[in-house]
N, C-alpha and C positions, 0 to 999 in steps of 0.2 A: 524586459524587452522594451524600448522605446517606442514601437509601435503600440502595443498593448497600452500602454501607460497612455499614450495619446487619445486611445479608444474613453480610454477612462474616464481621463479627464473632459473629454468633448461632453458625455453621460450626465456628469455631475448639473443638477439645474445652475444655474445662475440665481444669488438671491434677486427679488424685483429690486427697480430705484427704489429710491427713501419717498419719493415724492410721492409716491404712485399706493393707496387703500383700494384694499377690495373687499366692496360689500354688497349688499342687497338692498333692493331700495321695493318696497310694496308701494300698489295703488290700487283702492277698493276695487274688489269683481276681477281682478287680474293676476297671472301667476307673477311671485317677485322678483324683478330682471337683479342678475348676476353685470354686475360690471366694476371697472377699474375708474376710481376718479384719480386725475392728474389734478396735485395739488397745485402747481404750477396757476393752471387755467383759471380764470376768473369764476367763481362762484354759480353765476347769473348764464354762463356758457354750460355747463355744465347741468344747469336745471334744465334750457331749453334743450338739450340734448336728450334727457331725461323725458322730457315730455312728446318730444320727435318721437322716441320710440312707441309713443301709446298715441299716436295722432292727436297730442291736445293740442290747441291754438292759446293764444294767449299767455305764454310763459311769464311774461314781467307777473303774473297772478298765481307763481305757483312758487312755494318753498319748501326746504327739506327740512325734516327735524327728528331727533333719534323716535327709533319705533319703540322704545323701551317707556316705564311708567310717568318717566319725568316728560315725554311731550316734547323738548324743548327744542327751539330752532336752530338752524344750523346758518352763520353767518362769516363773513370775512374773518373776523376778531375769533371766532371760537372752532374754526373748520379745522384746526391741526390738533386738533381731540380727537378727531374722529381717528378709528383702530383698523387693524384688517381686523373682517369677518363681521365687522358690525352691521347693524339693519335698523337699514332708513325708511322714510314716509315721505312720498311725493303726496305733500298737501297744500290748501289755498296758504296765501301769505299771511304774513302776521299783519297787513294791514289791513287784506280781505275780511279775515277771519275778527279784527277788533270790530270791524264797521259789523259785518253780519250780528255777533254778541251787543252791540250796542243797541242793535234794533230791538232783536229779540230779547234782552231783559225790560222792553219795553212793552211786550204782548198783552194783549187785554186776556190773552187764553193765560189761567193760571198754571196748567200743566206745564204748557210752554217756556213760560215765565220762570218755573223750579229751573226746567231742565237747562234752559239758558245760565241760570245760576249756577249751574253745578259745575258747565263747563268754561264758565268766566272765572271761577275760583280755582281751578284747576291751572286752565291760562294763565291766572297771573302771578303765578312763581314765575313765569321765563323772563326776563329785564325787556327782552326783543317784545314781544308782543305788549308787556304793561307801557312800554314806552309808547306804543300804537295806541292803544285803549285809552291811554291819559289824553294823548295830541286830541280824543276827539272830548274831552273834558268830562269824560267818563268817571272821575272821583266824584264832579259835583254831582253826577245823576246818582252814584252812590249814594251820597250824604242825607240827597232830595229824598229816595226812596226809604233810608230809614227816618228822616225826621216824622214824612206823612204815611207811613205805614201803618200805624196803628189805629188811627185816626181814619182811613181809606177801606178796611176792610171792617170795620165796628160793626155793621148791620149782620156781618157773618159770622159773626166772633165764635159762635159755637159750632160752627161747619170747615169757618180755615183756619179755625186756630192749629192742627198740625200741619197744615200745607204754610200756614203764614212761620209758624217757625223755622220749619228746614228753608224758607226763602231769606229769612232775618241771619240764620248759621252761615251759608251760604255767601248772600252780601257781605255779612262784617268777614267774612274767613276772606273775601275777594279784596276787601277794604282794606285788612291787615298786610297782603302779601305785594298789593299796589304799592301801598306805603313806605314798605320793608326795603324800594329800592332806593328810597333816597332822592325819588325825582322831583316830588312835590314838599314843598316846604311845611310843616306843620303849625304854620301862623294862620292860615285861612280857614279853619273852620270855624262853623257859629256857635254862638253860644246854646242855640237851638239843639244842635249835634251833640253838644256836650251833655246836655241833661240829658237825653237820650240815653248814650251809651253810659249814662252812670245810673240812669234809673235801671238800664237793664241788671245790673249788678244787685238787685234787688228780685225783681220783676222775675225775671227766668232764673232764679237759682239754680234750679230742680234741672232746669237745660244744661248741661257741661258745657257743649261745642260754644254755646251763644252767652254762657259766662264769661269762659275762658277768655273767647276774642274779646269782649267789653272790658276784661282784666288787661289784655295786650294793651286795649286801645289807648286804655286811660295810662301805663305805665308810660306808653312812649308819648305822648301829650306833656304829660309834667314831665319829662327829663330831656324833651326838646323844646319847649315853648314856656319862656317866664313867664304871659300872658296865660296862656292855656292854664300854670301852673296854680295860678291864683282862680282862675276860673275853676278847676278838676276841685280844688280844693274848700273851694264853698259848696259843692256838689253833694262829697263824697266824704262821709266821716269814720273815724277808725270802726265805731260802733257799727256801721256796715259792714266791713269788711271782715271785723272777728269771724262772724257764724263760717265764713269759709275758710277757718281755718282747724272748726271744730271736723268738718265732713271727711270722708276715707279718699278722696279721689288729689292724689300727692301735687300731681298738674295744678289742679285749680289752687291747692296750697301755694306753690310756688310763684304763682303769679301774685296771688295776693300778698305775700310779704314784700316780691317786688314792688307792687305798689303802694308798701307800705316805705317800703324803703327809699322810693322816688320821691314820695309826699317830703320825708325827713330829709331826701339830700337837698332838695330844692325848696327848704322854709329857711325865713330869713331867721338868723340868731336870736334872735329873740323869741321867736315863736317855738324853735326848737325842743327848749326845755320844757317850752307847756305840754309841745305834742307829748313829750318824754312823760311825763305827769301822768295825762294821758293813756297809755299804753300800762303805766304801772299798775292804774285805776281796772281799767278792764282786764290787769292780770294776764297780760298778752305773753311774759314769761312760762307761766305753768301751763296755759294755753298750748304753747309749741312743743313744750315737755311730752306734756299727756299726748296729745293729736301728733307731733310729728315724729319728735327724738325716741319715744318710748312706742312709738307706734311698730305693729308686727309686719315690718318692710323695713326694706333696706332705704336709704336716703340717698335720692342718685345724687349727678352733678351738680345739678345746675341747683338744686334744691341747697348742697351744703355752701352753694357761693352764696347766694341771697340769705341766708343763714350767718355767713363769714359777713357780711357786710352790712348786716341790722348790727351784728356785735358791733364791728367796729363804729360807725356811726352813733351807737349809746354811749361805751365808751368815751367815743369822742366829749361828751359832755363833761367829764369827769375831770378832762384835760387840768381845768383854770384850778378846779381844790387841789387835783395831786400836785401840781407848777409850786403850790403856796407853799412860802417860808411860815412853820410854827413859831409861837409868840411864845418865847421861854418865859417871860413871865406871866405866862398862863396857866394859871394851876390846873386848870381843867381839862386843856388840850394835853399837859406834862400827866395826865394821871392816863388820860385814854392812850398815851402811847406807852406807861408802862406795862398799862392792862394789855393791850397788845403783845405785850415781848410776853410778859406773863404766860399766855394762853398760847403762844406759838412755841415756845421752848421751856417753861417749864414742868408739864406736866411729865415731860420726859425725864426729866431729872429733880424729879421731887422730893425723894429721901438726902437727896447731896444739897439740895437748894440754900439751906444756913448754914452750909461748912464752907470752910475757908476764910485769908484773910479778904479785908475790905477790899485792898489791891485788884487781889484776884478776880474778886466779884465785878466789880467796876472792867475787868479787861474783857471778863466774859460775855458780858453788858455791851461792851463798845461791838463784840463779835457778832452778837446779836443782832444787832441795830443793823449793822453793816447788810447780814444776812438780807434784812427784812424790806433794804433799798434806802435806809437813812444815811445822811452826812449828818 
């Protein structure tokens, strides 16, 4: 019946426009408003409108960011992420919030001081806020803080040595993820910074968190800065770096071959093969055998790249002998490559090895060779 079908149809919802999310947005001490943002609308309209509903003044100081573990804020470039049903956080801006963290990792109160750190390293995964935090030259207060840190708290060495470490994990973990965006060039640090974070690669072993980032720090130093690479490397020597490859903990392996492998990619050719020497010396092969490859764990990703890439870069050295034409009248190298074919195929056929004629021998010879990668 035409009628009926008309009832029917009027029934059916309508999907919403495409432009149009509906989510929840929290504000401390308050229940979390249900509403529709029009994607359309400008950003900045939308937060004051956000904030009309809770009587706050001041909107250009307020911004949105997912309420979920990552924190991160919500801006022009990134707002067509946002889904229905997701839930938001009406909170200060990412400039309010750089300047507030700037003060406070400045506090004379030690407490204060952790807890600023903890959420300045949190902060600076999101690119919005580290770009805030940098504008106010927030690396150099970094840098400042670990060059005279050790040096600043000596009188108390036995009282903050745990409060001074979780603030040392903390900074470098804040330093690391500042870094990680790319904004700041890594030609400006001192040489001051550099011994620093290479002494800690000693200094805090026993510390994972405050290894680990000194392992990050130093990797991406040599593999972005020819200056820095020459500086990490009068620093930092392989004999350092073995013991962390003897330990259970796969992370801190991983780093450290990468920075074994940043050292090699970025030495100049000549240097290369001593490092090579080197590493044979401290038996840095059986080293990975026993502690990684044979180790009772599985080898995740990133581990068997850094792993693929120490190889090829040894090999690489190999390059210029395998390239070389053999000197036929060299009796010495003509005996090492019979001994070669020898021990590659004839153990297999050792009762047949003196049958046949000459011919024959000689063509099984050419088959051989051919096998083994010779012209």
């Amino acid at each position: 019946c035409p009628v009926v079908l008309a009832r029917v149809n009027s029934s059916v919802a309508m999907p919403p426009p495409a432009d149009i999310v509906k989510v929840a947005i929290e504000w401390p001490g308050a229940y979390p408003k249900l509403m529709e943002i029009d994607q359309k609308k400008p950003l900045s309209s939308i937060i004051k409108e956000v904030c009309d509903g809770w009587s706050l003044a001041n909107h250009d100081q307020f911004a949105l960011q997912h309420a979920d573990s990552s924190n991160f804020y919500i801006t022009e470039k990134n707002r067509n992420e946002i889904k229905n049903g997701a839930i938001l956080r009406l909170t200060t801006s990412p400039a309010q919030n750089a300047q507030q963290l700037h003060e406070r990792i400045q506090s004379s109160s030690m407490d204060a001081k952790l807890e600023a750190l903890k959420d300045l390293a949190n902060y600076s995964r999101d690119v919005t806020f580290a770009q805030e935090f940098i504008n106010l030259d927030g690396i150099s207060l970094l840098t400042q803080m670990v060059e005279s840190g050790t040096e600043r708290y000596q009188k108390l060495q036995k009282i903050m040595k745990p409060c001074f470490g979780d603030m040392l994990s903390f900074t470098l973990t804040a330093f690391v993820e500042l870094m990680d965006h790319g904004i700041v060039s890594w030609d400006t640090f001192s040489v001051a910074f550099i011994k620093k974070i290479a002494s800690y690669v000693n200094k805090f072993a026993s510390d994972i968190s405050i290894l680990q980032r000194s392992l990050a720090i130093l990797e991406s130093m040599v593999l972005n800065s020819h200056d820095l690479y020459q500086k990490v490397a009068q620093e930092i020597t392989i004999g350092q770096l073995i013991p962390h490859l003897q330990g259970t903990d796969q992370e801190i392996q991983t780093y450290t071959i990468a920075v074994i492998n940043a050292l090699f990619l970025k030495a100049p050719d000549d240097k290369r093969q001593e490092m090579a020497n080197i590493l044979a010396q401290k038996q840095l092969r059986s080293i990975i055998l026993t502690h990684v490859i044979r180790a009772q764990r599985a080898i995740n990703n990133e581990m068997a790249h850094q792993l693929y890439v120490l190889q090829v870069l040894t090999f690489n050295l190999l390059e210029d002998r395998m390239m070389t034409k053999m000197d036929p009248q060299d009796q010495a190298q003509r005996d090492i490559i019979f001994e070669l074919r020898r021990i590659a195929f004839d153990a297999e056929s050792e009762p047949n090895n003196s049958s046949g004629s000459m011919e024959k021998r000689k063509s099984m010879y050419t088959r051989d060779y051919k096998k083994l990668g010779f012209i």
